[in-house]
Structure formats: C-alpha cells, structure tokens
Backbone as CSV, one residue per row, in Angstrom:
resi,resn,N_x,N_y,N_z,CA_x,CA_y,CA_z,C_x,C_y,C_z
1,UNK,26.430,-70.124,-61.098,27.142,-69.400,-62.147,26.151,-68.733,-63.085
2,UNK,26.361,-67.422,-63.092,25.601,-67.091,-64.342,26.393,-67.344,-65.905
3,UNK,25.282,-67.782,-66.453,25.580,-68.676,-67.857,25.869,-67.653,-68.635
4,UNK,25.520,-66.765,-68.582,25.386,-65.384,-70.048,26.686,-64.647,-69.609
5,UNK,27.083,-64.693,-68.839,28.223,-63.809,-68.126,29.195,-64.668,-67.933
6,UNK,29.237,-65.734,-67.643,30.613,-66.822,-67.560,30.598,-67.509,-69.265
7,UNK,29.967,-68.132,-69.749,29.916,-68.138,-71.483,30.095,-67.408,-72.401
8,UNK,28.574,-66.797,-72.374,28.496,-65.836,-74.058,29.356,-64.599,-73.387
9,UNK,29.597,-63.679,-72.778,30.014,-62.313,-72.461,31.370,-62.159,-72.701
10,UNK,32.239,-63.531,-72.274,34.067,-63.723,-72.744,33.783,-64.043,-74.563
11,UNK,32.898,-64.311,-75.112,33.416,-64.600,-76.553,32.862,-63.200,-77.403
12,UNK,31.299,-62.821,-76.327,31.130,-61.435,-77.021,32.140,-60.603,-76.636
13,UNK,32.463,-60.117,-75.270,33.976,-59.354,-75.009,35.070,-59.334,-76.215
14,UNK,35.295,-60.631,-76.658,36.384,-60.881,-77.505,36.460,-60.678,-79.388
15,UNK,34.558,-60.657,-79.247,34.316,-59.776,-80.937,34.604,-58.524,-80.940
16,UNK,34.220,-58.060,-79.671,33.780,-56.437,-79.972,34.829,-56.026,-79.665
17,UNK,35.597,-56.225,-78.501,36.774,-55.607,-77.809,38.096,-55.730,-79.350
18,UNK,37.783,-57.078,-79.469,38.896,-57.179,-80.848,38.803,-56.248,-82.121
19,UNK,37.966,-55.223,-81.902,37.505,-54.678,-83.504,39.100,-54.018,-83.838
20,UNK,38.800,-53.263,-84.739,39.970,-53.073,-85.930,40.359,-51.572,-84.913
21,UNK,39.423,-50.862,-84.816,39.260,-49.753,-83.980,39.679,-49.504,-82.586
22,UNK,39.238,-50.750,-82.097,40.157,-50.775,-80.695,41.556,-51.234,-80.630
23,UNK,41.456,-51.881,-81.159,43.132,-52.685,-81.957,44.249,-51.399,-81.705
24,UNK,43.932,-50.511,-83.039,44.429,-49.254,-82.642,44.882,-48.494,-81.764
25,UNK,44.108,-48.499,-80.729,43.766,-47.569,-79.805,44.733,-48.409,-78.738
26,UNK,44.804,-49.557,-78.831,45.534,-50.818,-77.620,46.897,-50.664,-78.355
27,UNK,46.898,-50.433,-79.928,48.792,-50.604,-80.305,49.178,-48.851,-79.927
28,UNK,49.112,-48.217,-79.128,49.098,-46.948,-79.212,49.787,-46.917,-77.370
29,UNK,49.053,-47.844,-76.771,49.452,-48.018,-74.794,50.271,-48.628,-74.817
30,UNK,49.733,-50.019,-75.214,50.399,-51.084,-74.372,51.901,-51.214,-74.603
31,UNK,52.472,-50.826,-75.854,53.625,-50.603,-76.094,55.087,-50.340,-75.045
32,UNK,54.215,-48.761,-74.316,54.717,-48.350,-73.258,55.330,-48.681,-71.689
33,UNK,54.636,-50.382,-72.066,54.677,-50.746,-70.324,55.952,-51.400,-70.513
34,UNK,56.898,-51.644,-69.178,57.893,-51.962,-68.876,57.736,-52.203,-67.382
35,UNK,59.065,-53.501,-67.343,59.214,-54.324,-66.071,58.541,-55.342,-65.626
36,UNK,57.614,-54.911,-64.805,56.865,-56.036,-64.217,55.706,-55.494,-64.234
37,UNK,54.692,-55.984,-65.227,53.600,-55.537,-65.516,52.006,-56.478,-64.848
38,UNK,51.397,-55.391,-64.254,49.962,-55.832,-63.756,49.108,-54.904,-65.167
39,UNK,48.257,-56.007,-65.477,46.923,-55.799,-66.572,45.942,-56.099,-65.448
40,UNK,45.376,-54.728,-65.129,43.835,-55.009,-64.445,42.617,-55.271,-65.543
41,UNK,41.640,-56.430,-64.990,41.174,-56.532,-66.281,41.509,-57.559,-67.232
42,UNK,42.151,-58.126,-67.336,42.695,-58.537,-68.661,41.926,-59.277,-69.816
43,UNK,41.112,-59.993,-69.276,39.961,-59.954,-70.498,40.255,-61.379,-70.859
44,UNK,40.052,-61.340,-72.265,40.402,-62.630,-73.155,41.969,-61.892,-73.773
45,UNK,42.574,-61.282,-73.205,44.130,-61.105,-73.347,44.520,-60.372,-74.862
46,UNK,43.417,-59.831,-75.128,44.106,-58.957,-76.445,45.122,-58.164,-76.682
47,UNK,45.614,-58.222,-75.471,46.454,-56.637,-75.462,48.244,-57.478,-76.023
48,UNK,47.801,-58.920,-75.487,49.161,-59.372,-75.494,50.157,-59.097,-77.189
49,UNK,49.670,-58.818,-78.181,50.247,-58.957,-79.385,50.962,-57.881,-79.197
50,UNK,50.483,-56.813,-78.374,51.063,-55.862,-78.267,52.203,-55.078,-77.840
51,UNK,52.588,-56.092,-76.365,53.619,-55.316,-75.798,55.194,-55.663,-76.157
52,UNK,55.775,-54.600,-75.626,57.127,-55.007,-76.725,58.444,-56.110,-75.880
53,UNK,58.002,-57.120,-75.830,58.923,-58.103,-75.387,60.334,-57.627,-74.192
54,UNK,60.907,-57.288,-75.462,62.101,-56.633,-74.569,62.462,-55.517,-73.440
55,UNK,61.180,-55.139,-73.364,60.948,-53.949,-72.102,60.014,-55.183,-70.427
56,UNK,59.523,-55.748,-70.990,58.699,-56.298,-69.781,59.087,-57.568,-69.718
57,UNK,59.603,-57.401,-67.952,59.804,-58.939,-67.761,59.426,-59.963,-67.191
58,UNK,57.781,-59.673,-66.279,56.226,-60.455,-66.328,55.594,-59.742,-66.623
59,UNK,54.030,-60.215,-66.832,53.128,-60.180,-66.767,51.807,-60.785,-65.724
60,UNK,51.060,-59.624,-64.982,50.456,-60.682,-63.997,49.463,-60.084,-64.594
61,UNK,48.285,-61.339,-64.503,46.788,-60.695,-65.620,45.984,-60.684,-64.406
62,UNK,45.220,-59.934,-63.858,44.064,-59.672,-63.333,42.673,-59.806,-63.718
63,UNK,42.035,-60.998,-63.800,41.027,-61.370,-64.226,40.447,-62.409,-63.393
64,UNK,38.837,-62.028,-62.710,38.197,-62.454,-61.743,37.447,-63.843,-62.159
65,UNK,36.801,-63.615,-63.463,36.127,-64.228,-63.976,36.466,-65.832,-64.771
66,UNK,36.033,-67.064,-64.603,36.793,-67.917,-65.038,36.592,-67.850,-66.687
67,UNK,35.307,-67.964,-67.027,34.962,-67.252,-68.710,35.804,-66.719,-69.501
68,UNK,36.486,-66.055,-68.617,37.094,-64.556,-69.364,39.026,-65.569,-69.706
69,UNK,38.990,-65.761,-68.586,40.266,-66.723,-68.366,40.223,-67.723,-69.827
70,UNK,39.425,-68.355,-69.537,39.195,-70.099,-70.534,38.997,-69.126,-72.143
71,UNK,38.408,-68.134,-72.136,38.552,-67.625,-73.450,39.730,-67.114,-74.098
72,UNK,40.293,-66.405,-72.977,41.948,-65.897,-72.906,42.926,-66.807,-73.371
73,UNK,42.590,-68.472,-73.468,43.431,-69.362,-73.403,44.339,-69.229,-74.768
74,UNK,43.584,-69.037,-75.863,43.699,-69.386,-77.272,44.706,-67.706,-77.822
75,UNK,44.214,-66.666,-76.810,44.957,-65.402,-77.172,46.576,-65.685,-76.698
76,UNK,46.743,-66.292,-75.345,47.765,-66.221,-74.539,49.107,-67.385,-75.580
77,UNK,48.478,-68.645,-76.044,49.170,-69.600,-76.389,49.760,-68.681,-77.811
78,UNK,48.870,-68.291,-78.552,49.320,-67.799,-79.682,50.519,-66.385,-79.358
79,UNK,50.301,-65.882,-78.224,51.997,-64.665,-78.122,52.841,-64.825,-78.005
80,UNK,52.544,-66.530,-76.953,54.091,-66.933,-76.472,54.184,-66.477,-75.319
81,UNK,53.700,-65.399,-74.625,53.997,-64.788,-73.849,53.603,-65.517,-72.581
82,UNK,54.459,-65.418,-70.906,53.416,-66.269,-69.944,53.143,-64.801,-68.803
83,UNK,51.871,-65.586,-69.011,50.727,-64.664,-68.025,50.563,-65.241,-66.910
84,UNK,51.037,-64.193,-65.613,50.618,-64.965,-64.348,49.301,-64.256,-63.841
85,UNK,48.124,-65.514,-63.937,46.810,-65.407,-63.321,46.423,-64.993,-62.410
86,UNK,45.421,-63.784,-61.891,45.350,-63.354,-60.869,43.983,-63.534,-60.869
87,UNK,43.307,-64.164,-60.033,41.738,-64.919,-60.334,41.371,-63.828,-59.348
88,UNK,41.506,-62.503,-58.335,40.426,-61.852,-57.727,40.062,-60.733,-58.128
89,UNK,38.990,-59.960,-57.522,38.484,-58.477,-57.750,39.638,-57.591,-58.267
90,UNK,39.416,-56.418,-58.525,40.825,-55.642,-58.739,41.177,-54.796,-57.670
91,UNK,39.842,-54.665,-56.615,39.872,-53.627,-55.549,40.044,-55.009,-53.772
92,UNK,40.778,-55.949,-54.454,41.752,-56.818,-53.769,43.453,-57.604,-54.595
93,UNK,43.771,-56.240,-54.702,45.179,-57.184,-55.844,46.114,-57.909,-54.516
94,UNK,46.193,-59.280,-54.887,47.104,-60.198,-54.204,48.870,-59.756,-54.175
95,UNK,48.894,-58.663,-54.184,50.449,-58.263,-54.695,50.723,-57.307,-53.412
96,UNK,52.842,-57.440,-53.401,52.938,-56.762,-52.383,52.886,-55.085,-52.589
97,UNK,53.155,-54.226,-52.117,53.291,-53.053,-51.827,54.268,-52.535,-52.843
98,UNK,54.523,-51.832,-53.757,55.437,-51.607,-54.909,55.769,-52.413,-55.247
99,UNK,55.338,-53.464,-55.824,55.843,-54.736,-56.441,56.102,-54.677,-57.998
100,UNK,54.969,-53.301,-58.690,54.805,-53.310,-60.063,55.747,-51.945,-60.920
101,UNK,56.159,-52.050,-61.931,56.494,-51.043,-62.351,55.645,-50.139,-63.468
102,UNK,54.720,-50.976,-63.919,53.375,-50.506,-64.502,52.049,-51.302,-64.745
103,UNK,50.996,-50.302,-64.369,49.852,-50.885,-64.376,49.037,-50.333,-65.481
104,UNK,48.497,-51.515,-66.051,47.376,-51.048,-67.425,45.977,-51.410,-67.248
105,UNK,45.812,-50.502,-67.709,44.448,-50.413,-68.191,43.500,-50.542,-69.064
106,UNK,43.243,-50.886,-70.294,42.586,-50.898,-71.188,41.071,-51.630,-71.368
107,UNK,40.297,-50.253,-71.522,38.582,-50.714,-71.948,38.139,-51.389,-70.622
108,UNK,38.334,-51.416,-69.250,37.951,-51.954,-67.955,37.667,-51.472,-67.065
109,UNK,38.222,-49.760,-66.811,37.672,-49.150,-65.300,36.320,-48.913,-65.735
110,UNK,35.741,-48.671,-66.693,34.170,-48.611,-67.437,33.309,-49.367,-66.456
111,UNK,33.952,-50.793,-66.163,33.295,-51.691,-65.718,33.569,-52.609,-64.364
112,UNK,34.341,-52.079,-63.977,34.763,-52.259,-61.859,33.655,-51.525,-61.376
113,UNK,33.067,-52.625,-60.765,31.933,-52.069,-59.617,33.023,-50.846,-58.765
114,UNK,33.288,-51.655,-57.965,33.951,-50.604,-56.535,35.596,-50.114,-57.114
115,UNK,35.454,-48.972,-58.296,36.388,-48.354,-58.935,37.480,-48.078,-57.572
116,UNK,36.768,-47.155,-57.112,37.619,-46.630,-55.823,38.503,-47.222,-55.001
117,UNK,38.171,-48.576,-54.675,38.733,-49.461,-54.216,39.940,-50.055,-54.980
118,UNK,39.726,-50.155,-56.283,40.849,-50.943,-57.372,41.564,-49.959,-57.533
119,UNK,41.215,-48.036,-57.791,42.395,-47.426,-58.002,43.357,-47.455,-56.996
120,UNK,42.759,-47.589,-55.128,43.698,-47.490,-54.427,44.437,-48.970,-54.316
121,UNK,44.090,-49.901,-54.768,45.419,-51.069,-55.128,46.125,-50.952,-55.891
122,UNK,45.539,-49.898,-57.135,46.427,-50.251,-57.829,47.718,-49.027,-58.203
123,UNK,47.687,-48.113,-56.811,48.097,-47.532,-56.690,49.017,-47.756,-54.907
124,UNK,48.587,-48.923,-54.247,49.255,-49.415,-53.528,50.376,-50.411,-54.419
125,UNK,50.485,-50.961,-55.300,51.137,-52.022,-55.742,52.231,-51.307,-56.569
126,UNK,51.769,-49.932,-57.284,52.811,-49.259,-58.284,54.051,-49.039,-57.586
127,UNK,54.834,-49.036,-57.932,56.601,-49.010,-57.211,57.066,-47.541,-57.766
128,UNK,57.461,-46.826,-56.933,57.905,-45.229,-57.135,58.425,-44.974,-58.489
129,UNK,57.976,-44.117,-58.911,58.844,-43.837,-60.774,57.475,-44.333,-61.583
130,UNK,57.050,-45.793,-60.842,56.212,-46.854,-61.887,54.435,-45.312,-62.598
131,UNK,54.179,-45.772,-63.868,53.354,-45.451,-64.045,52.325,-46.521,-64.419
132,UNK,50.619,-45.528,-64.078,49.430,-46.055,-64.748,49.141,-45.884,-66.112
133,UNK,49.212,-46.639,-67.285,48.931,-46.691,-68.468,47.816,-47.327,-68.670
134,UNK,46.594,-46.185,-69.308,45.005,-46.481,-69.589,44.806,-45.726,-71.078
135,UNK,43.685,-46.906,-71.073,42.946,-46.287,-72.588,41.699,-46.772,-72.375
136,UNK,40.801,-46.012,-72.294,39.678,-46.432,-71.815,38.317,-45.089,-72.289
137,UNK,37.147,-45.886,-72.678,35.918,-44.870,-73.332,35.375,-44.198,-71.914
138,UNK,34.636,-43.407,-72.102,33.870,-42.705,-71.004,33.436,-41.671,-71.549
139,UNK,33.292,-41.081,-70.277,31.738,-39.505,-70.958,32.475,-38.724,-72.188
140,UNK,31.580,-37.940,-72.995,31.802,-37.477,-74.161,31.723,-35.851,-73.322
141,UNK,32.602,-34.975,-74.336,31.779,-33.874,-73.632,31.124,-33.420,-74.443
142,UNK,30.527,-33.469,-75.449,29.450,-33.401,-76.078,28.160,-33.615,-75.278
143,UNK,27.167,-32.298,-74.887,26.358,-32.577,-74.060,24.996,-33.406,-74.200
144,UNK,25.152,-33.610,-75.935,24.338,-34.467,-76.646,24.024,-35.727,-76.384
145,UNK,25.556,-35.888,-76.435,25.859,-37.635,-76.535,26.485,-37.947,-75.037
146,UNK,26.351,-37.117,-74.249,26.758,-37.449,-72.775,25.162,-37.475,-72.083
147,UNK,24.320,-36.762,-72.852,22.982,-37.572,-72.052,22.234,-38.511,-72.382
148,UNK,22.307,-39.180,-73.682,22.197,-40.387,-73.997,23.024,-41.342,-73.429
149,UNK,24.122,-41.306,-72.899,25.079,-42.410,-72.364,24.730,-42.387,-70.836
150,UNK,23.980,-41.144,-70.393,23.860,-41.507,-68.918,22.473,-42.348,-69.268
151,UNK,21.940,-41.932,-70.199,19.979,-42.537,-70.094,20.041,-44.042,-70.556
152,UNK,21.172,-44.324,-71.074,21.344,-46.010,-71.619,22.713,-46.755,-71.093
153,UNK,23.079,-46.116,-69.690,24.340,-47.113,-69.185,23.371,-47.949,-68.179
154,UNK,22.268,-47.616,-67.565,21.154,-48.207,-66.065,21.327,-49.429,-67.179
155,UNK,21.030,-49.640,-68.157,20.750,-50.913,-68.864,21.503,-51.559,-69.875
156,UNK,22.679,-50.861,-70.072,23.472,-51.287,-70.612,24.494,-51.919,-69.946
157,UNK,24.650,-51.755,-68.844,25.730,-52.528,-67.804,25.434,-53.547,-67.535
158,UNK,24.138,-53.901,-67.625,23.774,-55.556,-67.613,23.880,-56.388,-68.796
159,UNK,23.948,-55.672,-70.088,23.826,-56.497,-70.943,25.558,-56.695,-71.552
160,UNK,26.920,-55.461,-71.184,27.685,-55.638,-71.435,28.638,-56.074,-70.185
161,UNK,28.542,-56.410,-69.184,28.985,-56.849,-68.270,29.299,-55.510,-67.443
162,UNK,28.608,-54.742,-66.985,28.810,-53.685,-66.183,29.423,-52.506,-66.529
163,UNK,29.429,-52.507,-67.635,30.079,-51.514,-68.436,29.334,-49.849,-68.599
164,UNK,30.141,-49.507,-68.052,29.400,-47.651,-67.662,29.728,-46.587,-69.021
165,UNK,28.517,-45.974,-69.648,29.422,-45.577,-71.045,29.636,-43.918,-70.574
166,UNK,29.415,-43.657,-69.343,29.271,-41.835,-68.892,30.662,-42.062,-67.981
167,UNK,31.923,-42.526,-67.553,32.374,-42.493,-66.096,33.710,-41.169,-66.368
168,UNK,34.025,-40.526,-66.201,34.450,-39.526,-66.245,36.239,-40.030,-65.561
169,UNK,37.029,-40.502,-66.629,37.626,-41.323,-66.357,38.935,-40.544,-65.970
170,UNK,39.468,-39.731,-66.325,40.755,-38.746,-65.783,40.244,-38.445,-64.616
171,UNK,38.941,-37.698,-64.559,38.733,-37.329,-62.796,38.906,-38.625,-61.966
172,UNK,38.400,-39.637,-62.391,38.566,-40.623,-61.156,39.741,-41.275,-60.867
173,UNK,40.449,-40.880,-61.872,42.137,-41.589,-61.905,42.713,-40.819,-61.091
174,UNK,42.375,-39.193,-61.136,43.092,-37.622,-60.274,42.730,-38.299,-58.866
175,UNK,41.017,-38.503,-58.659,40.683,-38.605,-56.952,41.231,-40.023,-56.586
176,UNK,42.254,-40.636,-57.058,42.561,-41.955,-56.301,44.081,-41.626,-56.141
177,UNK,44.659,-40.480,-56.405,46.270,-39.720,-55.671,46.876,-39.852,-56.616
178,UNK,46.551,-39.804,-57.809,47.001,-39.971,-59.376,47.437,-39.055,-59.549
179,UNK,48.433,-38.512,-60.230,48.747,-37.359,-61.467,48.917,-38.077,-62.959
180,UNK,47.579,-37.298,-63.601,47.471,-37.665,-65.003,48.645,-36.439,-65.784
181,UNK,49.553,-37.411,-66.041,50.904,-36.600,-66.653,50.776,-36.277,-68.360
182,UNK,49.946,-37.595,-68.864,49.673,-37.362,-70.465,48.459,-37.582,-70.736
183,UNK,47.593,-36.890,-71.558,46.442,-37.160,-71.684,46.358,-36.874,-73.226
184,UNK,45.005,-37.916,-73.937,45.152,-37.507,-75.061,43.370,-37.755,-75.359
185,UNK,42.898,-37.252,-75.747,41.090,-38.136,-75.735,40.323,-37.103,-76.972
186,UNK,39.210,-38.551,-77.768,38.818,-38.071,-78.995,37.862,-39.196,-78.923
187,UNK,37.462,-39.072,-79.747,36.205,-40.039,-80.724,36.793,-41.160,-80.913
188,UNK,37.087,-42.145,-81.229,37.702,-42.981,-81.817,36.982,-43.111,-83.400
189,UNK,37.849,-43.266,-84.126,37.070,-43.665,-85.565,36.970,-45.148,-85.558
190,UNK,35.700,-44.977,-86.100,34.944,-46.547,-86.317,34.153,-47.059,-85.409
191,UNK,34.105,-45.990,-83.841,32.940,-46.835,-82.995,32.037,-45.806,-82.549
192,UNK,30.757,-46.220,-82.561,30.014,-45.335,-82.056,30.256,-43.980,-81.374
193,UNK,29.668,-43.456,-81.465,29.795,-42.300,-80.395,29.831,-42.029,-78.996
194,UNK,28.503,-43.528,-78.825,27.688,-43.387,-77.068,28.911,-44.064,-76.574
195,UNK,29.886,-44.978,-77.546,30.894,-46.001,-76.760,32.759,-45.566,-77.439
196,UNK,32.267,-44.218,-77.859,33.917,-44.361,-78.896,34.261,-43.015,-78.391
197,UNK,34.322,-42.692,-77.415,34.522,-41.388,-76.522,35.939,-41.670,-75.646
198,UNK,36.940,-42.020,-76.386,38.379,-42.289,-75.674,39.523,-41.430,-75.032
199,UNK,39.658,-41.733,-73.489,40.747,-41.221,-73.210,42.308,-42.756,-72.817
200,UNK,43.314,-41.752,-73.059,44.375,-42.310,-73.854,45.256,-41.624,-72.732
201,UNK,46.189,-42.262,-72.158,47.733,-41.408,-71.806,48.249,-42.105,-70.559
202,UNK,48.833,-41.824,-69.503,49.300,-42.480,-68.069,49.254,-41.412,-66.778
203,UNK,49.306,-41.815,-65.850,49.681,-41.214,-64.624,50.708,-41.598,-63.546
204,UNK,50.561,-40.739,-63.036,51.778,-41.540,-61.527,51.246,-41.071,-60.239
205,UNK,51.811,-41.586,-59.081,51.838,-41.267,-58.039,51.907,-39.974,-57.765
206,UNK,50.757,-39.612,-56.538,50.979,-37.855,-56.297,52.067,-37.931,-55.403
C-alpha cells in the first residue's frame, strides 16, 4: 500500500476539495441529478449535502481507493444518505448496460489514468434520455496559464494523486460519443488560476 496515497491524500483531498470555492461550484451540478445516480470518483463524498433528496432514488459511489472510502465515512453518516460502494477503476464500472439515469462528475476526470476507457463505461451504463453531469478544472485558454499547467502537471500528478491541471475536458467528453448540450466555464473565484480553470454543464448520448 502506498502510505501517502491511501492516508494523507483522502484527508488532503478532503481540505482542499472542501474549500468554500469548490463548494460552490458542486451546489451549482449536483443538484441536477435524478434517479439512479452513479458518482464516478466519489472521493471523501462531498457532493452528498448536495443533492436534492427527492429527485434521486440511489446512489452508487465509485471509488477505487480504500483511503478515500474510510475518509468518506464521516461525510456519508452525517447526510443520511446511503451510498452503494463501488470499490473498482472507473474504466471497469460493475453495472449493467443502461442501468443509470445520471452520471457525475465532479473535480475527477483530471485524474483517471485510462480516461478513455471510463468515458466509454460510463457511457455504456447511462440509460437513454439519462445525462452526464460534470464540473471539473482543466486547460485555461489563456495561453499564459495553459503553459504553466502543462510545465507543472509531469509533477504535480504525483503529488495530488494524478491530477492533470491542462486536460481539455469538453473535447474528451465530445470523443467518448458525448453531446455536450450545456456548457458553462470560467475561472472560479477563490482558486488559483493553474487549478481554477472550470468547466460546468452535462451531456448525453450521441
């Protein structure tokens, strides 16, 4: 087991990811999901304060890592809400074939090794009508601050758990048979620049 990545990385995940700024940016998505909801990603479970009860009627959390899980514990008890655990990769979801009626995203395709692989699950699992709901940082187009994020992601992905701050996140949602239907993307106020470069909105099936 790596110690820095199964320990410290779920409680650092859970300072930084929790800021006031991302908070925001998460009461702005998660709102939206309905039915039977897959969270790829799910983290230490921040998103849960968020969604609106009466529209969704599971939740399956996608989270590989046990760290991330055991930190999640203390978010999950406090919503009330029950989360069904999905302990593998995201570019292997244990689910059948349209099983979901929406899939989220938040602050995680940054950091899936084999992206390609997880969009096409998670675009095998969406159920016709169902949409992808993401909020997630990536390249700036600022050509400034988009070449500083390529010259400090080689080493920044190790120290934030694989986290890519350049990935050009609508295009890769389009090349996995996506239609990005809403899009909304800006700066975020209050976080850096190299990491506060947000796109915001959903897609569906082509």
């Amino acid at each position: 087991m790596n110690l820095y990545h199964e320990l410290c990385l779920p409680h650092l995940t859970n300072c930084v990811c929790g800021m006031k700024a991302l908070q925001r940016q998460r009461a702005l998505i998660v709102p939206l999901a309905r039915g039977r909801v897959l969270e790829v990603g799910m983290g230490t479970a921040l998103n849960l304060p968020f969604y609106d009860r009466e529209q969704v009627s599971c939740i399956w959390g996608l989270e590989p890592s046990p760290g991330m899980r055991k930190a999640a514990e203390k978010n999950v008890r406090r919503s009330g809400l029950e989360v069904r655990w999905l302990d593998l990769p995201a570019a292997t979801i244990p689910l059948e074939d349209a099983s979901v009626d929406t899939v989220l995203l938040t602050f995680t395709l940054c950091s899936i090794n084999d992206w390609r692989g997880a969009l096409a699950e998670m675009r095998r699992v969406l159920a016709p009508g169902g949409k992808l709901l993401f909020c997630e940082h990536g390249a700036a187009p600022d050509a400034g601050v988009l070449r500083w994020q390529e010259r400090i992601t080689p080493w920044w992905q190790h120290l934030a758990g694989g986290c890519h701050l350049d990935r050009p996140i609508p295009r890769q949602i389009a090349s996995a048979g996506f239609r990005v239907t809403a899009l909304e993307a800006g700066y975020a106020a209050g976080v850096p620049k190299l990491a506060g470069y947000t796109y915001r909105g959903w897609a569906e099936k082509e």
